[in-house]
N, C-alpha and C positions, 0 to 999 in steps of 0.2 A: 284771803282766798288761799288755800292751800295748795300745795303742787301739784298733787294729784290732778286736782281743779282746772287748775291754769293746763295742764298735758291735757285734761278732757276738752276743754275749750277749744285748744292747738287742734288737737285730733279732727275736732270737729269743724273747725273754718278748715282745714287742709281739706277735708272731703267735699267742702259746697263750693272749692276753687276760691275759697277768700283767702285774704290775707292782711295784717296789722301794718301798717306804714307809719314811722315816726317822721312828721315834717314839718319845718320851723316855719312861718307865717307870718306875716305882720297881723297882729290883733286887730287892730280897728277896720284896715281895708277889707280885710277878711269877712269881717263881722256887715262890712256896709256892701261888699259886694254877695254874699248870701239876701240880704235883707232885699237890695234891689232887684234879684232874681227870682224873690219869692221861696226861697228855700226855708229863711227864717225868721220869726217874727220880731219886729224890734223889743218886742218886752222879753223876747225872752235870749236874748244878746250877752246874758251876765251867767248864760248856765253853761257851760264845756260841756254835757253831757248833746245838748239840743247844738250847738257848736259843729259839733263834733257828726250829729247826726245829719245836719243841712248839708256838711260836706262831703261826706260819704255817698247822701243822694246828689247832692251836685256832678261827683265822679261818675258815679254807676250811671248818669244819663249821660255823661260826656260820654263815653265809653260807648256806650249802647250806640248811640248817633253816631260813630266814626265807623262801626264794627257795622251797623245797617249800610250806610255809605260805599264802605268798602263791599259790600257786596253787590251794589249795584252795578259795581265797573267792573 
């Protein structure tokens, strides 16, 4: 990917309030606690891309539930 690229990407998660988090995990609890929440499926446990995506929706719901919560009080 070129720079350019990578700035349009930048540009473009800044605008929809996203943002890139690098954070280290233990592989396996990770991979078994996604799978028993239903985030991800055990076959596909060997791909970082699907990984990767189980935990981003894992986040964004944690997120969402604290942020609904907090609005009830």
């Amino acid at each position: 990917m070129s720079p350019a690229e990578r700035q349009r990407r930048r540009r473009a998660r800044q605008r929809a309030g996203r943002r890139v988090i690098r954070v280290e995990v233990d592989e396996a609890a990770t991979e078994d606690a996604l799978t028993r929440l239903g985030y991800l499926s055990p076959l596909r446990t060997d791909d970082p891309k699907e990984v990767e995506r189980a935990l981003a929706a894992l986040i964004d719901r944690a997120c969402e539930a604290v942020t609904r919560d907090a609005a009830d009080i």
